[in-house]
N, CA and C atoms as an extended XYZ file, in Angstrom:
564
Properties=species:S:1:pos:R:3:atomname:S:1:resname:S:1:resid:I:1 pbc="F F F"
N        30.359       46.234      -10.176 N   UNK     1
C        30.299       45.133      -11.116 CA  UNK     1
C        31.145       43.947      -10.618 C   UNK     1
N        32.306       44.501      -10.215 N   UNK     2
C        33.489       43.541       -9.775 CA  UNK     2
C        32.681       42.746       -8.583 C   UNK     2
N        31.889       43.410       -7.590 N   UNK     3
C        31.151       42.462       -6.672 CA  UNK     3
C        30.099       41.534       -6.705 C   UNK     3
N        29.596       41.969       -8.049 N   UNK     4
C        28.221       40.836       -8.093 CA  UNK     4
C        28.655       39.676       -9.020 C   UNK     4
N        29.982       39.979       -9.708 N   UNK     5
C        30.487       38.583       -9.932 CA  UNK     5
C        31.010       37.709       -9.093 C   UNK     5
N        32.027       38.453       -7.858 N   UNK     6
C        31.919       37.617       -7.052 CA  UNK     6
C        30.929       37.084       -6.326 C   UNK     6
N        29.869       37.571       -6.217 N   UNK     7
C        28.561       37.161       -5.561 CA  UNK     7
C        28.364       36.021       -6.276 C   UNK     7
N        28.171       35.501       -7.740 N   UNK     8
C        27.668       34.749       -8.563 CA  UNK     8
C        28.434       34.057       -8.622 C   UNK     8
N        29.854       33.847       -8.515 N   UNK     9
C        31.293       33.182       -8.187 CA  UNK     9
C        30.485       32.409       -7.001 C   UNK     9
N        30.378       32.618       -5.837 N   UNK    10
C        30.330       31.962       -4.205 CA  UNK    10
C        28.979       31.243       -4.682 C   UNK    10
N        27.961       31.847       -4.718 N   UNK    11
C        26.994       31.174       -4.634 CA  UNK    11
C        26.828       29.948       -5.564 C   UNK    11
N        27.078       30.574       -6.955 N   UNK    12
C        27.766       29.104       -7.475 CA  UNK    12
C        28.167       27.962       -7.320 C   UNK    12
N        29.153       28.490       -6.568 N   UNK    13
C        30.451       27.282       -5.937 CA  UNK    13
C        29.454       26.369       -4.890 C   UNK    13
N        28.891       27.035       -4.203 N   UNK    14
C        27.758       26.843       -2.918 CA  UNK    14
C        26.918       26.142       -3.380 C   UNK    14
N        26.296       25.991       -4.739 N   UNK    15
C        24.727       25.497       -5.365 CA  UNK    15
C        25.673       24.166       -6.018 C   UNK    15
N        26.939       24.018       -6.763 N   UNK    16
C        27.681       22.760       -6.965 CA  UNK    16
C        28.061       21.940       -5.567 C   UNK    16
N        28.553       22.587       -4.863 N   UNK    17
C        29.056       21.687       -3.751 CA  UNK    17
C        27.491       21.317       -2.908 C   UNK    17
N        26.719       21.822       -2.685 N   UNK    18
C        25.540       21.244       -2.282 CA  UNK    18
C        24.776       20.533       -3.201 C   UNK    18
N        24.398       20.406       -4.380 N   UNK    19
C        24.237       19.430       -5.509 CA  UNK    19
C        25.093       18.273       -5.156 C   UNK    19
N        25.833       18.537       -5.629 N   UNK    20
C        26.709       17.020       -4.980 CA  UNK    20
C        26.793       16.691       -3.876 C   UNK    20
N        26.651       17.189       -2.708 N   UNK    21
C        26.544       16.108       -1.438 CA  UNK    21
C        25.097       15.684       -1.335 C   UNK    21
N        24.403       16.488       -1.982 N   UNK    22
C        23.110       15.928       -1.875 CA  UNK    22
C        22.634       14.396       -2.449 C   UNK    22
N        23.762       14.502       -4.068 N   UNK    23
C        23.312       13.553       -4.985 CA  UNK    23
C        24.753       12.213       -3.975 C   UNK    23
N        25.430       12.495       -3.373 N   UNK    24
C        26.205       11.674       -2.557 CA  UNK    24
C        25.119       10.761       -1.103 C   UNK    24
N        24.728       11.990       -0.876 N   UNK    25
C        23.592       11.366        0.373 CA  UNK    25
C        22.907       10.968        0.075 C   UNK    25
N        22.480       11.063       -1.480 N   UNK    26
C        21.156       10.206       -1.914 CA  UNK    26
C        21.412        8.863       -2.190 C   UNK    26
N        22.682        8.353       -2.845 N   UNK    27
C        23.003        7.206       -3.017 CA  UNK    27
C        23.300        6.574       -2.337 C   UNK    27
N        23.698        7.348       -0.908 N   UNK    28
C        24.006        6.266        0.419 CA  UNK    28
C        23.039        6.020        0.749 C   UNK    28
N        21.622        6.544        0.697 N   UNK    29
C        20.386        6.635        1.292 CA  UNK    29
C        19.290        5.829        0.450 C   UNK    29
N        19.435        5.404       -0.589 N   UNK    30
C        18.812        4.790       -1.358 CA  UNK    30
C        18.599        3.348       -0.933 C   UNK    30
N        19.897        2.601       -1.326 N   UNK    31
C        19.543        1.507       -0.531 CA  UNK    31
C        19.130        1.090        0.617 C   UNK    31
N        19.481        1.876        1.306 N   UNK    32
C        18.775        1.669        2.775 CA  UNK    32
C        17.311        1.842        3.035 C   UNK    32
N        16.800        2.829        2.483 N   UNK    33
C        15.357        3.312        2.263 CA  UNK    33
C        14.746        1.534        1.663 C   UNK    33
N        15.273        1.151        0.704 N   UNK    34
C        15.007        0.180       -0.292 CA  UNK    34
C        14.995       -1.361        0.948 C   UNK    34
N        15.949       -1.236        1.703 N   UNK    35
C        16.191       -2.155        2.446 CA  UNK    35
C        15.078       -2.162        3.717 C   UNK    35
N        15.075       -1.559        4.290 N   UNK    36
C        13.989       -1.248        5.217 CA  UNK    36
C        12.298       -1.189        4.797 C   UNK    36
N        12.258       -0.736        3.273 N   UNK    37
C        10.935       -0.723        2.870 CA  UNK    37
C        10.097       -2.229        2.832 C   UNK    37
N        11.722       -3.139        2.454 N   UNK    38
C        11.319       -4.497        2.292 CA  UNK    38
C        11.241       -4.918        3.228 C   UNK    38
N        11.972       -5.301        4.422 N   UNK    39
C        11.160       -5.472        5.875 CA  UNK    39
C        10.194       -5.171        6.340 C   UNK    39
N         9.941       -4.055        5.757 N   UNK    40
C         8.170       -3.373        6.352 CA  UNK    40
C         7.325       -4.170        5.536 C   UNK    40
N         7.493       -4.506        4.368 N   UNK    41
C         6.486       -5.259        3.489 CA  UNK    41
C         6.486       -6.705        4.132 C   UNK    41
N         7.407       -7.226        4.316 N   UNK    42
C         7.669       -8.523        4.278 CA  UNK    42
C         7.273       -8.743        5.738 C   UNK    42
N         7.336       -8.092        6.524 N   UNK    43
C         6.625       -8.092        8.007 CA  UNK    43
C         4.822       -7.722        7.728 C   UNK    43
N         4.560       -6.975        7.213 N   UNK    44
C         3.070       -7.097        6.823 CA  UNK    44
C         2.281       -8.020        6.285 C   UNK    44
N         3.450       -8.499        5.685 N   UNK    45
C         2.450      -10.079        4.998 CA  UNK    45
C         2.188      -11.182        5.979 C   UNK    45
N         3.045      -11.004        7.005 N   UNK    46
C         2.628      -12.169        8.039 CA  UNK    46
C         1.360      -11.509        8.732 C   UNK    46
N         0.847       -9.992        8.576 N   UNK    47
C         0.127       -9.655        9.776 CA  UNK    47
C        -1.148       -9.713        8.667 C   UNK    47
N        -1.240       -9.370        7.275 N   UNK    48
C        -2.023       -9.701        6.871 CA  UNK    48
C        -2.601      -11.279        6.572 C   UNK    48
N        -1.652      -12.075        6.134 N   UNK    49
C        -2.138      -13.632        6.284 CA  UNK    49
C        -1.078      -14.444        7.967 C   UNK    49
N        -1.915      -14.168        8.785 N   UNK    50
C        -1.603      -14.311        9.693 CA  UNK    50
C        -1.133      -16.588        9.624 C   UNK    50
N        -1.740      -16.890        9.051 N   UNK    51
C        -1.853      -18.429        9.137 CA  UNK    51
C         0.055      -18.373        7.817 C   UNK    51
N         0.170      -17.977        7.354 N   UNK    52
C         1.413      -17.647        6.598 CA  UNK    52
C         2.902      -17.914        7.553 C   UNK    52
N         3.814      -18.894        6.918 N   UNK    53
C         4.944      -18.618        7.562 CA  UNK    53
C         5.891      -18.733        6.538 C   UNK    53
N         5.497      -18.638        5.118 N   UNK    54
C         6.680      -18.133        4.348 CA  UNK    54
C         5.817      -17.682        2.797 C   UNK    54
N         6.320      -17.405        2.135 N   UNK    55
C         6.179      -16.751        0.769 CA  UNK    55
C         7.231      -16.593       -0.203 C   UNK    55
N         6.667      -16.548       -1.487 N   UNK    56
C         7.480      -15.681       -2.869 CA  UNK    56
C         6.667      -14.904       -3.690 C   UNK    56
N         7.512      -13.859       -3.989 N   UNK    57
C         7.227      -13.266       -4.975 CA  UNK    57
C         6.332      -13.529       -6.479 C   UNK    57
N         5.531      -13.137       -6.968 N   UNK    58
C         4.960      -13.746       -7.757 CA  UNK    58
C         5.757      -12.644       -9.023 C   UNK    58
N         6.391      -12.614      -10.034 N   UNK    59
C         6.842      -11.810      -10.840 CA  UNK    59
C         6.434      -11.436      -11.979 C   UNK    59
N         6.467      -10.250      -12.400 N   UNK    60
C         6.320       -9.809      -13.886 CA  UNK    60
C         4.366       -9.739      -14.196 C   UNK    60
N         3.717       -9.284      -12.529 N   UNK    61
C         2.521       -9.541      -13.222 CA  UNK    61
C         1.750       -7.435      -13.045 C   UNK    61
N         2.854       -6.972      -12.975 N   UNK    62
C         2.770       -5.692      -13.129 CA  UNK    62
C         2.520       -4.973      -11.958 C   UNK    62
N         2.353       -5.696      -10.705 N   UNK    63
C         2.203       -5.128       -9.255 CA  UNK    63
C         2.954       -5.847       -8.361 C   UNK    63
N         3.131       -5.436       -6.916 N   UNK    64
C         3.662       -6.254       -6.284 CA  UNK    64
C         2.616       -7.581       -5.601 C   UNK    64
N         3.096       -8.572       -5.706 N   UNK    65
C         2.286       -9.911       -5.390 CA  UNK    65
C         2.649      -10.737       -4.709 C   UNK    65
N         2.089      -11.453       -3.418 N   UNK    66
C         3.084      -12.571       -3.014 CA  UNK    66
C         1.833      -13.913       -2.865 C   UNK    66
N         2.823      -15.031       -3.074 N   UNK    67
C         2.042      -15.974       -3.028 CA  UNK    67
C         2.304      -16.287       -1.438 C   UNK    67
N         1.778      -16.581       -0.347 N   UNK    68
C         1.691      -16.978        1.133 CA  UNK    68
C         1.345      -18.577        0.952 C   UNK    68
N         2.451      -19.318        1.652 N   UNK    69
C         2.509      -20.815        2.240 CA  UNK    69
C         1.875      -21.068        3.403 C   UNK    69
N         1.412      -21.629        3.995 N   UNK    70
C         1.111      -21.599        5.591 CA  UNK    70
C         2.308      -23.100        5.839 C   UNK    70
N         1.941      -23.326        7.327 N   UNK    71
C         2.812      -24.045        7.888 CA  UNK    71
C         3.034      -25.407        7.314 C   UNK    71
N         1.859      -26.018        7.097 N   UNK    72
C         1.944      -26.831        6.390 CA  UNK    72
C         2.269      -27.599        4.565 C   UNK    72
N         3.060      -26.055        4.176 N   UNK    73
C         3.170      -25.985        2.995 CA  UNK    73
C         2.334      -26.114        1.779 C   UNK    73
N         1.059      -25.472        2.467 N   UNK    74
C         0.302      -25.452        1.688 CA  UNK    74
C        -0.575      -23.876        0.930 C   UNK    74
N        -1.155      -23.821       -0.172 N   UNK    75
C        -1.116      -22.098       -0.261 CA  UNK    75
C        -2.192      -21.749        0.786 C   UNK    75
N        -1.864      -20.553        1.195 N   UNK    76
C        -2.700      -19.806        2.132 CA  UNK    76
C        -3.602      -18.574        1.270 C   UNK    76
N        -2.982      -18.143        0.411 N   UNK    77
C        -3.787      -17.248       -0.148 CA  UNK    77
C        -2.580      -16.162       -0.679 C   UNK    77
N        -3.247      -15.064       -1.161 N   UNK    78
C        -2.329      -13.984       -1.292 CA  UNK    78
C        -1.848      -12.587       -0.367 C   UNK    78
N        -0.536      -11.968       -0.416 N   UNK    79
C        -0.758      -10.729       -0.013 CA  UNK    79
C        -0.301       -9.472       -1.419 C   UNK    79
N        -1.354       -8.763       -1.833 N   UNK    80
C        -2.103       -7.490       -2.629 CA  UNK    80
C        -1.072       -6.549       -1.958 C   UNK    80
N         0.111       -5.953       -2.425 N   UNK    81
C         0.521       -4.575       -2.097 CA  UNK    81
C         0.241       -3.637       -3.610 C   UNK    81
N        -0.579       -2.779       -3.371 N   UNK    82
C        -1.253       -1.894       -4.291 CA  UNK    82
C        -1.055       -0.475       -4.044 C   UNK    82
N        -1.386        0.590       -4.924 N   UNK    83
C        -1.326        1.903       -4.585 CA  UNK    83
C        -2.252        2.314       -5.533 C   UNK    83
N        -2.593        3.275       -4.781 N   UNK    84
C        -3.739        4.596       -5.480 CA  UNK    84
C        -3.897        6.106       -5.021 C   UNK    84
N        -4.794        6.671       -5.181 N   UNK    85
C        -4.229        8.563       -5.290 CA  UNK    85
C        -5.529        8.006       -3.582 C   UNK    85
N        -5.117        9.025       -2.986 N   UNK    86
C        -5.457        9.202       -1.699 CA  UNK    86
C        -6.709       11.179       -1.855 C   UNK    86
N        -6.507       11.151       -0.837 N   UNK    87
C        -6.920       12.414       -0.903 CA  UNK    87
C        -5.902       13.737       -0.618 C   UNK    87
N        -4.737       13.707       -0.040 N   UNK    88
C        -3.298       14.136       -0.007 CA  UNK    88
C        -2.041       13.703       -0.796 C   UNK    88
N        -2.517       12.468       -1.338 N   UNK    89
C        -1.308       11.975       -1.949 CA  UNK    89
C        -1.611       10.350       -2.327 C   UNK    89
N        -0.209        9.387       -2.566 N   UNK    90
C        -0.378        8.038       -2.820 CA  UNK    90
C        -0.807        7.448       -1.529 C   UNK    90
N        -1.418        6.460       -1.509 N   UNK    91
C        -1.749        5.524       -0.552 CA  UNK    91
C        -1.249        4.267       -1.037 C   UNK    91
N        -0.245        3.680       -0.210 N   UNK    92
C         0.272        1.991       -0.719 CA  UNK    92
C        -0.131        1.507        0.936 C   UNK    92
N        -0.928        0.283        0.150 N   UNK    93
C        -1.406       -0.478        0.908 CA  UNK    93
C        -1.271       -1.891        0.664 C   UNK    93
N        -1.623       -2.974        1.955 N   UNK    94
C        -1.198       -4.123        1.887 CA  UNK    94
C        -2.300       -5.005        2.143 C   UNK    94
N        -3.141       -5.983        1.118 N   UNK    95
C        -4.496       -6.293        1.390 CA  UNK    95
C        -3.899       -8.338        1.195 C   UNK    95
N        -4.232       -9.081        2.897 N   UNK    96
C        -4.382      -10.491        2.636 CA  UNK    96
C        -5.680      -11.274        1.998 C   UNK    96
N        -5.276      -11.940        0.708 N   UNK    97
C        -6.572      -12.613        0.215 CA  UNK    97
C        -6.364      -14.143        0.458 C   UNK    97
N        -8.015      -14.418        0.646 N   UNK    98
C        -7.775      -16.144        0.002 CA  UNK    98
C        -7.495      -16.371       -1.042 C   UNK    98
N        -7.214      -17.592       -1.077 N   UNK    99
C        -6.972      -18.130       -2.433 CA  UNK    99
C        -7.892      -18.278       -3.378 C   UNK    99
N        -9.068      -18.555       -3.468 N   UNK   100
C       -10.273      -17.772       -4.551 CA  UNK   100
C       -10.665      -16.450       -4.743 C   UNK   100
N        -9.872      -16.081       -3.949 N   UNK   101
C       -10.067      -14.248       -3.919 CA  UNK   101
C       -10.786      -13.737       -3.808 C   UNK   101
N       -12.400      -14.333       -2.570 N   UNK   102
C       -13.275      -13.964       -2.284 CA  UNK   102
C       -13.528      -13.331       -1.376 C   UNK   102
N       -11.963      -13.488       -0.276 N   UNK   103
C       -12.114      -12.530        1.172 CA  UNK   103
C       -11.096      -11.894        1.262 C   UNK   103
N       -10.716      -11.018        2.265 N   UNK   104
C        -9.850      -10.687        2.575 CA  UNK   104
C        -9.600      -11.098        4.186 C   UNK   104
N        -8.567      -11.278        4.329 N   UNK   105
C        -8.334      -11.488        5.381 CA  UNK   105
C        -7.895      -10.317        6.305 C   UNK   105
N        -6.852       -9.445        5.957 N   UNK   106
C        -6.822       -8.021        6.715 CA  UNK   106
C        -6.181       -7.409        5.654 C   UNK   106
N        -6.437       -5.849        5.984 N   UNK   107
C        -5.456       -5.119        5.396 CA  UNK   107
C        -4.272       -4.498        6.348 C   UNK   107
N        -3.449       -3.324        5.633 N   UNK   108
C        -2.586       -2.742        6.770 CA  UNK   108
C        -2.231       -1.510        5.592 C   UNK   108
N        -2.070       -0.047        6.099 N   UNK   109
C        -1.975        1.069        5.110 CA  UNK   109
C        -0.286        1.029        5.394 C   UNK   109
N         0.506        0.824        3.953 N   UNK   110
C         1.950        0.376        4.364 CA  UNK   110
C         2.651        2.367        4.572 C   UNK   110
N         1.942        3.178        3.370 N   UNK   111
C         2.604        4.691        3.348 CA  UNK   111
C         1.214        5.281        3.135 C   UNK   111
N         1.622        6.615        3.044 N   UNK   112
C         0.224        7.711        3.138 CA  UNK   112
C         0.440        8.866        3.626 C   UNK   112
N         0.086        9.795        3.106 N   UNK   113
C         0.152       11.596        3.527 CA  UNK   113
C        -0.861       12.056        3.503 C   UNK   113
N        -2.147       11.399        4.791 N   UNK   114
C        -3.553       11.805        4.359 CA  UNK   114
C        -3.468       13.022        5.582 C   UNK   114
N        -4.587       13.564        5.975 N   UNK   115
C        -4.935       14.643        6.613 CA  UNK   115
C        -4.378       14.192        8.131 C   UNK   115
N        -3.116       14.759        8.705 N   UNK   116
C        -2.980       14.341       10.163 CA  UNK   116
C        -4.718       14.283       10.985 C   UNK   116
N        -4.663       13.668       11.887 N   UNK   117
C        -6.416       13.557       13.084 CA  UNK   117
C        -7.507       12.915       11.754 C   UNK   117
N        -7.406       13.050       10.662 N   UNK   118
C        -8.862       13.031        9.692 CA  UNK   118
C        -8.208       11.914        8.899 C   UNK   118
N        -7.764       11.917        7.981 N   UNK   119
C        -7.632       10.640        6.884 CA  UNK   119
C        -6.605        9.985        7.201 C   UNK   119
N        -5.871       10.123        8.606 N   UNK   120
C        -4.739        9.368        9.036 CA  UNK   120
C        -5.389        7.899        9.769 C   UNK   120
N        -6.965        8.028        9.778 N   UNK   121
C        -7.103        7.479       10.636 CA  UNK   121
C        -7.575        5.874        9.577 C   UNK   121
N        -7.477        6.618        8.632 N   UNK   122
C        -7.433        5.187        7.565 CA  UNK   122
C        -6.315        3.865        8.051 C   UNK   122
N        -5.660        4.213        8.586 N   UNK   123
C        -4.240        3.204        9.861 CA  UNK   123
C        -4.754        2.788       11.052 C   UNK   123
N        -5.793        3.189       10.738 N   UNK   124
C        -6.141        3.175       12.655 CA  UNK   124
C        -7.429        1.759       12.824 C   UNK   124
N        -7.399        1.159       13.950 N   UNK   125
C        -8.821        0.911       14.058 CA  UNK   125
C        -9.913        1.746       14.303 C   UNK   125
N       -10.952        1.822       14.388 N   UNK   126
C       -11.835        0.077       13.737 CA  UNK   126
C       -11.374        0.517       12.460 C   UNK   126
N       -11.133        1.473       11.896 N   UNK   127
C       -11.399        1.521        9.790 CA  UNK   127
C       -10.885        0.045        9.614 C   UNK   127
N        -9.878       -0.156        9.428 N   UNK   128
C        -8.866       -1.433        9.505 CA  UNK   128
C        -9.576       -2.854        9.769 C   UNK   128
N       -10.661       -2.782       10.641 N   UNK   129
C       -11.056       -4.087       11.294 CA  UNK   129
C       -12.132       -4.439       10.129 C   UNK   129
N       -12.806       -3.529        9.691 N   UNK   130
C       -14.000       -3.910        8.880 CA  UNK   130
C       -13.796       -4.183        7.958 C   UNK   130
N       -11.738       -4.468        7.489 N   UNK   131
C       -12.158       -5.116        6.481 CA  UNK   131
C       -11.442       -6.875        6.676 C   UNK   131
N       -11.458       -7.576        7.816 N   UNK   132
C       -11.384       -8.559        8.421 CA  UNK   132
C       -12.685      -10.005        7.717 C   UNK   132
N       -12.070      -10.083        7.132 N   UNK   133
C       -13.066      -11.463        6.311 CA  UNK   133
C       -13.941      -11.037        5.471 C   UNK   133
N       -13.818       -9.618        5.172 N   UNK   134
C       -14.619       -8.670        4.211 CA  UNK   134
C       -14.789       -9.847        2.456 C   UNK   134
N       -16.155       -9.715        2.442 N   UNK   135
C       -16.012      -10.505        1.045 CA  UNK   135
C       -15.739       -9.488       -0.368 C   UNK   135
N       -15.453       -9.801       -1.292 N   UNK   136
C       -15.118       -9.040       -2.255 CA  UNK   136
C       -15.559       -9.134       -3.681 C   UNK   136
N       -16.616      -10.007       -3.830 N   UNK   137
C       -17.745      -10.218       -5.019 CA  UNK   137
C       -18.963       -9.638       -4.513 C   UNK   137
N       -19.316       -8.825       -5.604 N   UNK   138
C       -18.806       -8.472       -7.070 CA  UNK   138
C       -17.966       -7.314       -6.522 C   UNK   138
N       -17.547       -6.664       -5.844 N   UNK   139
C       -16.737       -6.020       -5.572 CA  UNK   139
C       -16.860       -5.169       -3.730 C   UNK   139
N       -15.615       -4.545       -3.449 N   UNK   140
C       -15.963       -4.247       -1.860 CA  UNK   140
C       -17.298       -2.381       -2.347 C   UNK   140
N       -17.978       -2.042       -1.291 N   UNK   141
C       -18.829       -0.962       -1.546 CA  UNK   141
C       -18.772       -0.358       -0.332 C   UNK   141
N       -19.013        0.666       -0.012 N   UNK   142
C       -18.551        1.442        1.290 CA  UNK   142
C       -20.315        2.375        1.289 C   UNK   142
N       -20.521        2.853        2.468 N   UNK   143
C       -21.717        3.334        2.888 CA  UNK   143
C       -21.131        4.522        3.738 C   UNK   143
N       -22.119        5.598        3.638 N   UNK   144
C       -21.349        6.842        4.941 CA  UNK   144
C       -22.294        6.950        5.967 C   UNK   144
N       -22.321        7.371        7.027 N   UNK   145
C       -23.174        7.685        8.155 CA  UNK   145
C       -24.118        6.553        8.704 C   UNK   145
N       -23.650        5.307        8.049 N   UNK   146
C       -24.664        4.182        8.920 CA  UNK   146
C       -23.881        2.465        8.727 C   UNK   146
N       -24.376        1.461        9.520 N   UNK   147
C       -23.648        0.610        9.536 CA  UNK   147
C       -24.128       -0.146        8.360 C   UNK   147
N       -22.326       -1.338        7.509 N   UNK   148
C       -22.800       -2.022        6.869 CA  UNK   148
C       -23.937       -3.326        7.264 C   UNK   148
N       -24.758       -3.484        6.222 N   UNK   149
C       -25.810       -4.444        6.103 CA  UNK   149
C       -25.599       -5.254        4.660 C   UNK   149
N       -24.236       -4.790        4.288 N   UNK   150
C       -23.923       -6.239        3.145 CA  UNK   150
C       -22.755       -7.054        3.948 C   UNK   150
N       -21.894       -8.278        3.088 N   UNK   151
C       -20.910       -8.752        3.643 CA  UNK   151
C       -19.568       -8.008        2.783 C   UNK   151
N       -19.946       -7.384        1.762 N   UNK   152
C       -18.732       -6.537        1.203 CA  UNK   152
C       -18.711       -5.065        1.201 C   UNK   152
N       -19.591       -4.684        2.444 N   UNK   153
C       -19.510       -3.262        2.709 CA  UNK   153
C       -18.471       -2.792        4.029 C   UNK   153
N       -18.278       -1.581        3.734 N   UNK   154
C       -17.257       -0.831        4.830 CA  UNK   154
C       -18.095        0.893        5.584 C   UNK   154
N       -17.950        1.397        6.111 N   UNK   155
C       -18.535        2.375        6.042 CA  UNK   155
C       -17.119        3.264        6.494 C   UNK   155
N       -17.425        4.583        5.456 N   UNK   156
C       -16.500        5.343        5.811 CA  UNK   156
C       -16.314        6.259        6.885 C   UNK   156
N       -15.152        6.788        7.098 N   UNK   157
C       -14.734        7.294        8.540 CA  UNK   157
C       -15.393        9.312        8.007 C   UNK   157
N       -15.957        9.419        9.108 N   UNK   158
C       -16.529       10.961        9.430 CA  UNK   158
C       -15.362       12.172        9.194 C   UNK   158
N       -15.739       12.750        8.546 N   UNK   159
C       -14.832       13.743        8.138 CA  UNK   159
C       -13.140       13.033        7.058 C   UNK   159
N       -13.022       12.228        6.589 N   UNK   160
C       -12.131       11.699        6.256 CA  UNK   160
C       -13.354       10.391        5.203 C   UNK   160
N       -13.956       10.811        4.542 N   UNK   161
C       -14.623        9.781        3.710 CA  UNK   161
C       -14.134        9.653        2.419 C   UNK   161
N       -12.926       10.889        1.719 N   UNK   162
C       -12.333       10.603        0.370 CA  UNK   162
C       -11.343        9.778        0.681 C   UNK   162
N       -10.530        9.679        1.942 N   UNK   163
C        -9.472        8.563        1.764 CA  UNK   163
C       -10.380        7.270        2.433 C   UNK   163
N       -11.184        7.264        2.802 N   UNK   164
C       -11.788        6.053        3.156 CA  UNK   164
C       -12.166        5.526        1.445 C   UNK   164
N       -13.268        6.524        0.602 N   UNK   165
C       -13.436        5.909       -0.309 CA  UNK   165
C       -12.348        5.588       -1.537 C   UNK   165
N       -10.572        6.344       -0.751 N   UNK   166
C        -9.645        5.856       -1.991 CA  UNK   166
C        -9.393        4.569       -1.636 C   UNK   166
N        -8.959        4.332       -0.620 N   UNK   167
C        -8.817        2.626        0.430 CA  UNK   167
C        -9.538        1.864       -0.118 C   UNK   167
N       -11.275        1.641       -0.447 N   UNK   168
C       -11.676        1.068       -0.938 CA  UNK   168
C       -11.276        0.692       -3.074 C   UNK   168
N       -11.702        1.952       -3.328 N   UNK   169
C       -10.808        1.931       -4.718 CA  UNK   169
C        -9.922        1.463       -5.108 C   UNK   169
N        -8.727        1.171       -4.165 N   UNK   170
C        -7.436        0.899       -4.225 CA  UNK   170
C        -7.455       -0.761       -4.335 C   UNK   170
N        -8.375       -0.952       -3.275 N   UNK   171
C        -8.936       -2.216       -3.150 CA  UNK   171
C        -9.103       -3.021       -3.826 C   UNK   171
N       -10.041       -2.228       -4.587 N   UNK   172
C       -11.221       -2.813       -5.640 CA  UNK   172
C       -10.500       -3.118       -7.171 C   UNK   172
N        -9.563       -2.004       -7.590 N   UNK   173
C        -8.677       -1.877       -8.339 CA  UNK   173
C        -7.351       -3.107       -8.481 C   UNK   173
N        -6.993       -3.318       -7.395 N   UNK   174
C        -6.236       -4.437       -7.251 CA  UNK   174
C        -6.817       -5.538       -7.161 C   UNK   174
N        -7.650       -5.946       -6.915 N   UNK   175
C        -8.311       -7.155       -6.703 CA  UNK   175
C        -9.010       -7.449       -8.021 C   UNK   175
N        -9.579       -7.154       -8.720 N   UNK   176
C        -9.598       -6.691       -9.995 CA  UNK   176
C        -8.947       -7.418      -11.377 C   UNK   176
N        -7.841       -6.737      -10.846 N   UNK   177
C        -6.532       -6.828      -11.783 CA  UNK   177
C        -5.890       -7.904      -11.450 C   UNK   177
N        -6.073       -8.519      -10.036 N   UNK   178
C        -5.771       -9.866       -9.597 CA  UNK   178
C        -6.112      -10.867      -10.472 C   UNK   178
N        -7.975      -10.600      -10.106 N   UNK   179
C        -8.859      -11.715      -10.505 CA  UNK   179
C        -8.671      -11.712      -12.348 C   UNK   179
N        -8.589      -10.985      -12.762 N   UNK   180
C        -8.270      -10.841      -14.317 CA  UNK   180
C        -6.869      -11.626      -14.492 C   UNK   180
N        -5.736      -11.510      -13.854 N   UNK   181
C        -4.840      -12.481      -14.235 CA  UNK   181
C        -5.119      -13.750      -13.798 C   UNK   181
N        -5.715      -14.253      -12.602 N   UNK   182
C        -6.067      -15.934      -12.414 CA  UNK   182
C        -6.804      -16.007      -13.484 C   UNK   182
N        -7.785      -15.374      -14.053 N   UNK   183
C        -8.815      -15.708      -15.273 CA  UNK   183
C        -7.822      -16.218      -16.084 C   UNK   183
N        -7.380      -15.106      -16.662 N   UNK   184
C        -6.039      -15.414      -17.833 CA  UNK   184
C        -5.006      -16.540      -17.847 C   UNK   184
N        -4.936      -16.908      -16.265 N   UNK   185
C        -4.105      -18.224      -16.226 CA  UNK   185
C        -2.350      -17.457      -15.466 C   UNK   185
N        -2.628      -16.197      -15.663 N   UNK   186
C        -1.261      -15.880      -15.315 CA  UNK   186
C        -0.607      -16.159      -13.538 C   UNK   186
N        -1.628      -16.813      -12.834 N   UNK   187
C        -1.083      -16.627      -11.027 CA  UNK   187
C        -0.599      -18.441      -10.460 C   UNK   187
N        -0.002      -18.811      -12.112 N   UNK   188
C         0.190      -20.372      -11.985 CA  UNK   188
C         1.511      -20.342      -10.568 C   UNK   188
């Protein structure tokens, strides 16, 4: 008896002191995670609106939003960081629009835990390229096993067609919810 309290004594002691360095490493680790995430974003927006050499934040419109300047201080359009369920997990992605919100200019997949070789390749080219001036009225539509023949189609990648068709969703979903706040007046 006398030993399995000490057993429950140590391990104890062992499950507090590792709780707490954990919840110690997490708070050193937080900001930094936080800090670096924003460089990765904020470096994507130049690769998605490539004509872009500065931006702000657009706030309080329930997603992340940026309004893009180009050089001449004039608007360039938007960059769309959105998320949606993947086929492994979340997919946050980073989609450049014009400013009528009829094209896109590129995307870039910012996180993702899709199938290593199969739905990883949603990052990869070509998936990525086709959606390069992709139009987006009445909305983007994806096709499997043959090439698009609209201007807002994509065709999805072989063996990996649920995260191709979440990419699009994600898309479609944000852009969406975009065009519903310019309606509303909210992207002054």
């Amino acid at each position: 008896m006398n030993k399995v309290i000490q057993m429950l004594l140590v391990l104890t002691s062992i499950g507090i002191i590792s709780g707490g360095l954990l919840a110690v490493i997490s708070e050193w680790a937080d900001p930094l995670i936080a800090a670096n995430q924003k460089a990765a974003t904020e470096a994507a927006i130049f690769r998605v609106q490539p004509e872009g050499k500065s931006y702000k934040q657009i706030e309080n419109v329930g997603f992340e939003l940026y309004k893009v300047i180009n050089e001449k201080n004039e608007d360039a359009g938007f960059a769309l960081v959105y998320d949606g369920n993947g086929f492994s997990g979340k997919i946050r992605l980073i989609a450049g629009l014009s400013e009528d919100l009829s094209n896109i200019s590129a995307i870039e997949i910012l996180d993702q835990i899709e199938t290593p070789g199969l739905g990883t390749k949603i990052t990869e080219e070509p998936f990525t390229s086709q959606f390069l001036k992709l139009e987006t009225n009445p909305k983007i539509e994806w096709i499997k096993g043959a090439e698009p023949t609209k201007p807002n189609e994509i065709q999805t990648i072989t063996g990996a067609t649920i995260s191709s068709k979440a990419v699009v969703a994600i898309l479609n979903d944000g852009i969406s919810r975009l065009k519903k706040l310019r309606d509303s007046g909210g992207l002054k």
